[in-house]
N, C-alpha and C positions, 0 to 999 in steps of 0.2 A: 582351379576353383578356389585354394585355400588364398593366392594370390586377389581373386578380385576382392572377396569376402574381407581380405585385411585391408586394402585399397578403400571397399565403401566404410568398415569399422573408421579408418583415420581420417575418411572424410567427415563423417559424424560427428567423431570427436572435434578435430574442429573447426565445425561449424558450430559445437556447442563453447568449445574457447572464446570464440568471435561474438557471440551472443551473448555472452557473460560480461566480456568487455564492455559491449552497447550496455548493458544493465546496469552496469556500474558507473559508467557515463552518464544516465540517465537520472541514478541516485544523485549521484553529484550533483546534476542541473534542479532537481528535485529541490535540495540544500540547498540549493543559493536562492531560489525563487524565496523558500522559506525566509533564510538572511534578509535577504528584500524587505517582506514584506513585514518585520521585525524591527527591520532599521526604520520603516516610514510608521511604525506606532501598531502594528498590527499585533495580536497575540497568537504566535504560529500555535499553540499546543491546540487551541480553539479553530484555528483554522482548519489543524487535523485532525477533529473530530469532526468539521465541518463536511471534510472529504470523504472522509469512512461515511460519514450520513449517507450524503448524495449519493454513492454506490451501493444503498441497500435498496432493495424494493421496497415502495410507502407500504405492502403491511407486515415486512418483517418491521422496517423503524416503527410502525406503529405497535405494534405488539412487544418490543423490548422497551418501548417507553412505557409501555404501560404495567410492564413488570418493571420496570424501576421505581417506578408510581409507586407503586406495591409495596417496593421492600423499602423506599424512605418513609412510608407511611408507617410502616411496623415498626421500624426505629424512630420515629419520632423527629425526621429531619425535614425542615420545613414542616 
């Protein structure tokens, strides 16, 4: 029993090693796309806030734009 239970433990682990790898691979290809689009005139920092957008639901983005609204309004920006 303590035999299989450390067999599926080490398979876990890794399969979580192998998976870390991929992710790290992944960051990397991440980075270069950014590089890319950097070197052709793009502004990656803008791109990535571009990305965070697109993966919020329209009324969380709605609703945090609209407390920004808010608090540049109360300071006085724009």
């Amino acid at each position: 029993m303590a035999d299989s239970a450390d067999d599926r433990l080490r398979l876990l682990i890794e399969r979580i090693e192998r998976l870390e790898e991929e992710k790290k691979g992944i960051g990397d290809d991440i980075k270069d796309v950014y590089g890319e689009a950097k070197a052709t005139g793009y502004d990656a920092k803008i791109m990535r806030q571009i990305v965070r957008l697109r993966k919020m639901k329209p009324d969380d983005r709605r609703e945090m734009e609209a407390v920004l609204e808010t608090y540049k309004n109360a300071l006085g920006i724009d």
